[in-house]
C-alpha positions as CSV (number, residue, x, y, z in Angstrom):
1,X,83.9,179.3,72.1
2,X,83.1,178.8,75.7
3,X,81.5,175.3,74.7
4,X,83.1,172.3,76.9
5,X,84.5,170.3,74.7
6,X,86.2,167.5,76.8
7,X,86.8,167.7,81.2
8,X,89.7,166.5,82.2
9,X,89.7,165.4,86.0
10,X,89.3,169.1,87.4
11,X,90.0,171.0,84.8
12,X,87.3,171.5,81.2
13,X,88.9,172.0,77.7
14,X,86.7,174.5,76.0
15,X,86.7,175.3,72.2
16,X,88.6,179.0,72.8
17,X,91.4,176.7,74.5
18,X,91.8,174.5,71.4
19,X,91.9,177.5,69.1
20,X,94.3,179.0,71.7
21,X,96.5,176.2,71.7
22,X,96.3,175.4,67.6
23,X,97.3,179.4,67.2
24,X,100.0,178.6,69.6
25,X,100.7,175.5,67.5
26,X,100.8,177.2,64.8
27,X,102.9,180.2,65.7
28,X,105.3,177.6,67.2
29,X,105.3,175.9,63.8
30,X,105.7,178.8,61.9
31,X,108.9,180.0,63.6
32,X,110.4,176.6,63.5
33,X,109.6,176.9,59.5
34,X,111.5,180.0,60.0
35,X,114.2,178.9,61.8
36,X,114.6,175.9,58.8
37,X,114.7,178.2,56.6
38,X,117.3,180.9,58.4
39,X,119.2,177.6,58.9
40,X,118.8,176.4,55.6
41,X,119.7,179.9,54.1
42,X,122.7,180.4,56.4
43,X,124.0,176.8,55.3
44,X,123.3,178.0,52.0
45,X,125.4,180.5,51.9
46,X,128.0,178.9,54.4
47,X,127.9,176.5,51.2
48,X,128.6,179.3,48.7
49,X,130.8,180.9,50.4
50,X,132.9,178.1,50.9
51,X,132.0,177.0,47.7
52,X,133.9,180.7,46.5
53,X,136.6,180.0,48.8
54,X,137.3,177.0,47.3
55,X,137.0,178.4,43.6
56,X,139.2,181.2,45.5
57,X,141.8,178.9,46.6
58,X,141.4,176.5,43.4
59,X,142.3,179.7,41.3
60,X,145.2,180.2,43.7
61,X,146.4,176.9,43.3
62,X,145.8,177.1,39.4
63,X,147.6,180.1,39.1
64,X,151.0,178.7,41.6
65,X,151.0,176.1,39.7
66,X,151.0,178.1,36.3
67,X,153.9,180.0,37.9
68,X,155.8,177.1,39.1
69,X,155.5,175.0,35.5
70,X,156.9,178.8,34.2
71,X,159.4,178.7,36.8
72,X,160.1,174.8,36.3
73,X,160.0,175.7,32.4
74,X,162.6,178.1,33.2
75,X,164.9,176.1,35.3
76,X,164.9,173.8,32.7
77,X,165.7,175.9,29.6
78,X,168.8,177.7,31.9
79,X,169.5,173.4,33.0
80,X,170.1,173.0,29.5
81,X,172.2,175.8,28.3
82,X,174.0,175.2,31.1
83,X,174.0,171.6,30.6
84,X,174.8,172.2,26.8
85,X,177.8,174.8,27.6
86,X,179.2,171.9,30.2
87,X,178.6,169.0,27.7
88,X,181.2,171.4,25.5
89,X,183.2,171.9,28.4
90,X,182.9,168.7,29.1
91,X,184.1,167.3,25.7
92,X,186.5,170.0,25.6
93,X,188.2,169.3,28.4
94,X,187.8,165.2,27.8
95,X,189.6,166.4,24.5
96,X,192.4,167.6,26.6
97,X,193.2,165.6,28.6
98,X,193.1,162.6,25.7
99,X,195.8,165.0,23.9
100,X,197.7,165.2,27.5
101,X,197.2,161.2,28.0
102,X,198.4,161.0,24.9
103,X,201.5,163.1,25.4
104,X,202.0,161.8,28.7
105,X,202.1,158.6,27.1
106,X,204.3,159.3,24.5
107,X,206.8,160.6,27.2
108,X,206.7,157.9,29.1
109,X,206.9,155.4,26.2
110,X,210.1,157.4,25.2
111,X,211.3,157.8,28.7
112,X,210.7,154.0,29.1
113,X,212.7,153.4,25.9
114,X,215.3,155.7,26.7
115,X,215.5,153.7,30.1
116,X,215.4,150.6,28.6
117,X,218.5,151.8,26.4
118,X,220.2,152.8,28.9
119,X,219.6,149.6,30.8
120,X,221.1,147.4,28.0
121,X,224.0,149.6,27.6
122,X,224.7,148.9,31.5
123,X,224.0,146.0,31.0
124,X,226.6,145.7,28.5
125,X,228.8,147.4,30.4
126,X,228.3,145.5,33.1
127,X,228.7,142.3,31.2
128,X,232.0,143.7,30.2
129,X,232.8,144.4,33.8
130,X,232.0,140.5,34.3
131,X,234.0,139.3,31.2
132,X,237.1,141.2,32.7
133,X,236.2,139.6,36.5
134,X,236.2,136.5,34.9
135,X,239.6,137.3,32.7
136,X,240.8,138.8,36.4
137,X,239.9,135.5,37.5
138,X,241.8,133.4,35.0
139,X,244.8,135.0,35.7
140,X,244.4,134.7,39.4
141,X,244.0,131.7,38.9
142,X,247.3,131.1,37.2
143,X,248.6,133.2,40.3
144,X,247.2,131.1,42.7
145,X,249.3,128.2,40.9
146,X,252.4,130.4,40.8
147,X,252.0,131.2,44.2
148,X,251.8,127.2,44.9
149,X,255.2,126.5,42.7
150,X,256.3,129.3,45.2
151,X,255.3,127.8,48.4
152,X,256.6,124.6,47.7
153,X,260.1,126.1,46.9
154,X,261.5,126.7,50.4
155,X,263.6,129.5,49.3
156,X,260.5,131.0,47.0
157,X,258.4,130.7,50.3
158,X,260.8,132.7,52.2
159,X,260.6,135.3,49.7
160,X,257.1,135.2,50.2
161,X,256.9,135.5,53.7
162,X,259.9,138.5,54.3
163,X,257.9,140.3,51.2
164,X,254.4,140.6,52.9
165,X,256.5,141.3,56.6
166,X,258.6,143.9,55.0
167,X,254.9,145.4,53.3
168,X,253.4,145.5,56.7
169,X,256.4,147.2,58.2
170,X,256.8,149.4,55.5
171,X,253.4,150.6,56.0
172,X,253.1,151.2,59.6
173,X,256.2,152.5,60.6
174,X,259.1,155.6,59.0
175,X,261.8,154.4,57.1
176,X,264.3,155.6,60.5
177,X,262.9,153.1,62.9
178,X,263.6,150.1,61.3
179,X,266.4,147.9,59.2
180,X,265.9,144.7,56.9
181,X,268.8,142.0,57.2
182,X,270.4,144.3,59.8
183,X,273.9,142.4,60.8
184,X,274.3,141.9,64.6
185,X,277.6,141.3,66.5
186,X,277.5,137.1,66.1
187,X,277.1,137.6,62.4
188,X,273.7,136.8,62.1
189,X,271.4,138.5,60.1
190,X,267.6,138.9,61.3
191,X,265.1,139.2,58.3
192,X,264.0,142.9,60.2
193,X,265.2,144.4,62.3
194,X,262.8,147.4,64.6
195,X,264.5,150.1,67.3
196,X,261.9,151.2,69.5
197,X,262.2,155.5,70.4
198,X,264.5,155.4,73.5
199,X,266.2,151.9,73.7
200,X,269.2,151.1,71.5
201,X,268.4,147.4,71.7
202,X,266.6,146.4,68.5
203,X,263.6,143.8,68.2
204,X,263.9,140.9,65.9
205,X,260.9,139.7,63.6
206,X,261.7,136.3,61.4
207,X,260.3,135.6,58.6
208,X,261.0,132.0,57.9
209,X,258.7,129.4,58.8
210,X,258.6,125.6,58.2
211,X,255.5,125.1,56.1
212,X,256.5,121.5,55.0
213,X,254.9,120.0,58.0
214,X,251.5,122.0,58.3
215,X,251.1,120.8,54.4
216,X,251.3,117.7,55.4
217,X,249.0,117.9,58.5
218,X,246.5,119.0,56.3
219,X,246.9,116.1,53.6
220,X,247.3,113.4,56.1
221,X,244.5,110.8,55.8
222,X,243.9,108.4,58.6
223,X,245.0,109.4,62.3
224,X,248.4,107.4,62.0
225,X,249.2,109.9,59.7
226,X,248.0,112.5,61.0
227,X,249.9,112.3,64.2
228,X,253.4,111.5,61.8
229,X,252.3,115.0,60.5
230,X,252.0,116.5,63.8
231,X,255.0,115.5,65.2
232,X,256.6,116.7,62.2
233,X,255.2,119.9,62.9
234,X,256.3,120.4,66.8
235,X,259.7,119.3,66.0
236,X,260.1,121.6,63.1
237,X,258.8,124.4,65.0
238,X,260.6,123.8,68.1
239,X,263.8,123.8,66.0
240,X,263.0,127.2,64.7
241,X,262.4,128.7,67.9
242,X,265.4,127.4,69.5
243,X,267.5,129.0,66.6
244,X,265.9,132.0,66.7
245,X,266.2,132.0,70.7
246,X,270.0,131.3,70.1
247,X,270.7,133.3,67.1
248,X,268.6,136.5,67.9
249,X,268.5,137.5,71.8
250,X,271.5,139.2,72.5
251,X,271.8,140.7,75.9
252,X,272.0,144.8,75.5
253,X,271.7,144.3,71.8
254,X,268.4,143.5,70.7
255,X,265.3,143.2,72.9
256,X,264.4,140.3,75.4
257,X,261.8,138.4,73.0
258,X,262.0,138.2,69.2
259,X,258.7,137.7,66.7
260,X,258.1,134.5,64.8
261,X,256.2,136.1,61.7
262,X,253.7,133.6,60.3
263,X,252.5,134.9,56.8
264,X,248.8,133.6,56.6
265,X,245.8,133.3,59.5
266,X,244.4,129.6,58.6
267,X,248.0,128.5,59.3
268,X,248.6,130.8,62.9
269,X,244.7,129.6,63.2
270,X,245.8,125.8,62.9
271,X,249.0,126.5,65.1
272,X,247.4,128.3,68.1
273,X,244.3,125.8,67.9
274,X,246.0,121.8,67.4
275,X,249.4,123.3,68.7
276,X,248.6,125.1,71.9
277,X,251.8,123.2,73.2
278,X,254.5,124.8,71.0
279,X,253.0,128.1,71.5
280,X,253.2,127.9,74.8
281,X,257.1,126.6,74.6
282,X,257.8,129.5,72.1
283,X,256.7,131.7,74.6
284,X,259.0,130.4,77.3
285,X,261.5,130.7,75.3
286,X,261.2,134.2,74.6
287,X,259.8,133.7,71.2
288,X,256.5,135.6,70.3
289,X,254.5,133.9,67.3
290,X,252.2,136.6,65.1
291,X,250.6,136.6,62.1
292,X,250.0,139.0,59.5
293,X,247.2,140.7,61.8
294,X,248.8,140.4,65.0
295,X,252.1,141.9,63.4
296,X,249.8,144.9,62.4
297,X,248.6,145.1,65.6
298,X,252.0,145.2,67.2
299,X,253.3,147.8,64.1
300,X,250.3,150.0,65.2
301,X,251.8,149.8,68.7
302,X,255.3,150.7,67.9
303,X,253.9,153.7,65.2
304,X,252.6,155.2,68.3
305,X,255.4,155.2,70.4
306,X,257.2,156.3,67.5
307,X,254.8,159.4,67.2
308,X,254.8,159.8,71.0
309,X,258.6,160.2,71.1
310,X,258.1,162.3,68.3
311,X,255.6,164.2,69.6
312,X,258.0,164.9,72.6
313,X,260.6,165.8,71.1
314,X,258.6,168.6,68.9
315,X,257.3,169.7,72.1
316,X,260.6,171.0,73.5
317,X,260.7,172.8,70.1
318,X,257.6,174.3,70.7
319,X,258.6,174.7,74.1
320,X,261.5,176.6,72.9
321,X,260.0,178.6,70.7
322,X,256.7,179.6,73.0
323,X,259.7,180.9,75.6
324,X,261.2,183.5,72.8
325,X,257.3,184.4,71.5
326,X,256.9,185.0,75.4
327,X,260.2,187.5,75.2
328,X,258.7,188.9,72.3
329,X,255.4,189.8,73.8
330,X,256.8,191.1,76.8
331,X,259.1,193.6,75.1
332,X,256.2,194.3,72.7
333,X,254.3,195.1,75.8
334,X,256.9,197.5,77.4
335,X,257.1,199.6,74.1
336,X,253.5,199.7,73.9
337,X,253.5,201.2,77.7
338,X,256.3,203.8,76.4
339,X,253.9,204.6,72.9
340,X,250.6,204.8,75.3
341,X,252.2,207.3,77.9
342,X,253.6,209.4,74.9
343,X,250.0,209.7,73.3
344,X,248.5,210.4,76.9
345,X,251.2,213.5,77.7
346,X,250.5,214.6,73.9
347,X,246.8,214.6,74.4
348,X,247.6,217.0,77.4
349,X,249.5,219.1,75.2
350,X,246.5,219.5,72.6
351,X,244.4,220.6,75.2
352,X,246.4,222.9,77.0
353,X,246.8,224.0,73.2
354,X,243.0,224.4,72.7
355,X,242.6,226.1,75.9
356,X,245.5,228.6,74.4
357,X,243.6,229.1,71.0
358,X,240.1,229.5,72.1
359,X,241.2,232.3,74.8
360,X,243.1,233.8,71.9
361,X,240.4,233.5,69.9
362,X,237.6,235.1,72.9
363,X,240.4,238.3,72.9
364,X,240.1,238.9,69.4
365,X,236.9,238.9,68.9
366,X,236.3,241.1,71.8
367,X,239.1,243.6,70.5
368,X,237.1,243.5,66.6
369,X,233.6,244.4,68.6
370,X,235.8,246.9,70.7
371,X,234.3,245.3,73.8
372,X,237.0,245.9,76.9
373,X,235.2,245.0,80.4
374,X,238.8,245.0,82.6
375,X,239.7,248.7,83.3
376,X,242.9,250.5,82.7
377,X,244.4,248.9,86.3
378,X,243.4,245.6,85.6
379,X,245.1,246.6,81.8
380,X,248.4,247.4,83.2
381,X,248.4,244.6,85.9
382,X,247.9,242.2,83.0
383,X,250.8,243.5,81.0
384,X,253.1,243.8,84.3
385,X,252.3,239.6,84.2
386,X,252.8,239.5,80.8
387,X,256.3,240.8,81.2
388,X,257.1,238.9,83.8
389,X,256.9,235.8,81.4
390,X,259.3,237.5,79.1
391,X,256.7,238.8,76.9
392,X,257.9,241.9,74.7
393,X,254.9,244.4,74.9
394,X,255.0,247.3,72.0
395,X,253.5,250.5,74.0
């Protein structure tokens, strides 16, 4: 064993060191075949174990799923009953509201007939309303050709023109305040005839106007005739104004101008707008030209200074009568003063009366409980004052 075997610089490997290190070797060996095989066995059963886990979880799973295809199997056998009990509500309610579509329809059908009946019959009426229009118009039409054989009839156009001033008139102003063909003191007689509250003096209105040349301005054709036409026209109107001025203003009996009443607006419109001239002369001359509106106008006017004068003379009436209401409150007052002082000294009287009766009242209870406090001086001093107000006292 002790045998040299092999020297290595220094040192001699011997046969016990070889079996030393081949134990060694082997020991070495050995516990690393150990260690394998603890390894391999712990692996082993890492392996199983998580091979169980697995199976474990694998079961798990199995069984969650089992439960979630018996819930899902669930859900949808209570999906379809409740999908079969909406399908009936469903076609139940579909049902009804085809029946109420169809009612609905119906209605409206018959509503729209009714309204389409009721259309045609106002329409019918309506074309009745046209048929009399147009008979309304037929006859104003004949009017309108009456009323042209009246305005070229001088005397007929006259008519015509104190008719429509006397309608204005008649509408604006009391019967009292104004007189139709009134007779003045040269013998003339005014178409109307208007006295103002507080003047005597009256205010003329004519009605007569020369239409003649107007008609004639208007159918002139050519500017020769046109100016014939005009001068027709200033010299016809200049005329009439100067009558009137002459005929109608009477110092102290009618007032200082006088009305030229024109009886339609395209004629006062043609007069103030290609005769500016004679206006302005008729004006000078004290003559005021107005047609139907401006006659309106001035009508208004003279309503309310009629109602103004009216007005004042109800107010001295009322006047009058607030003076005697004032007499009568003031002598109502005085014997109300007289009543009031009465009730006041009569009140004092109940309660000097009350006083009397509840004193008369305290004594006779006190003389039913036989409860005397005064004493017999105080006794006889209160009859003594009894007497002395002419009181008979039985002893």
């Amino acid at each position: 064993m002790n045998d040299i075997i092999l020297i290595l610089g220094s040192h001699a490997l011997t046969w016990g060191h070889v079996v030393t290190g081949m134990a060694a070797l082997s020991l070495l060996l050995l516990v690393m075949v150990t260690v394998l095989l603890l390894r391999t066995r712990r692996e082993k059963a890492l392996e199983e174990a998580l091979a169980e886990e697995r199976a474990r979880e694998m079961d798990d799973k199995v069984a969650e799923l089992a439960r979630i295809q018996a819930e899902m199997t669930g859900r949808m056998r209570t999906m379809a009953e409740v999908f079969g009990s909406r399908q009936s509500d469903f076609v139940r309610m579909i049902s009804e509201r085809i029946d109420g579509l169809q009612h609905r329809v119906g209605q409206g059908l018959e509503a729209s007939t009714r309204h389409q009946t009721e259309n045609l019959s106002k329409l019918n009426e309506r074309l009745a309303v046209i048929d009399a229009a147009q008979q309304n118009l037929s006859t104003l039409t004949g009017e309108l050709v009456g009323l042209k054989d009246i305005l070229s009839n001088k005397q007929s156009r006259g008519a015509y023109g104190q008719g429509r001033m006397e309608a204005i008139i008649r509408d604006g102003l009391p019967a009292n305040a104004f007189e139709f063909q009134a007779t003045l003191s040269n013998r003339t007689r005014p178409d109307c005839l208007v006295r103002l509250p507080g003047d005597e003096r009256g205010l003329v209105i004519d009605a007569k106007f020369p239409l003649e040349g107007f008609t004639a301005f208007r159918e002139a054709r050519g500017e020769e005739a046109r100016a014939r036409a005009a001068a027709r026209v200033r010299s016809d109107m200049l005329v009439h104004v100067k009558d009137i001025a002459a005929k109608y203003l009477i110092p102290g009996e009618t007032q200082d101008i006088a009305m030229l009443f024109v009886p339609a607006e395209s004629i006062y419109a043609d007069l103030a707008e290609h005769f500016d001239d004679v206006v302005q002369k008729a004006h000078r001359a004290r003559v005021v030209i107005v047609s139907p509106s401006l006659l309106t106008l001035a009508i208004q006017v003279m309503q309310a200074l009629v109602r103004d004068a009216r007005i004042r003379e109800e107010a001295r009436v009322i006047q009058a009568e607030v003076q005697k209401l004032l007499e009568d409150v003031m002598r109502l007052d005085s014997r109300v003063a007289k009543l009031d002082a009465h009730f006041r000294q009569a009140q004092d009287d109940m309660v000097q009366i009350r006083v009397s009766t509840e004193k008369i009242t305290k004594r006779g209870e006190r003389i039913e409980a036989l409860e005397f406090e005064e004493g017999e001086t105080q006794a006889r001093a209160e009859l003594r004052r009894l007497q002395g107000r002419d009181l008979r006292i039985v002893e």
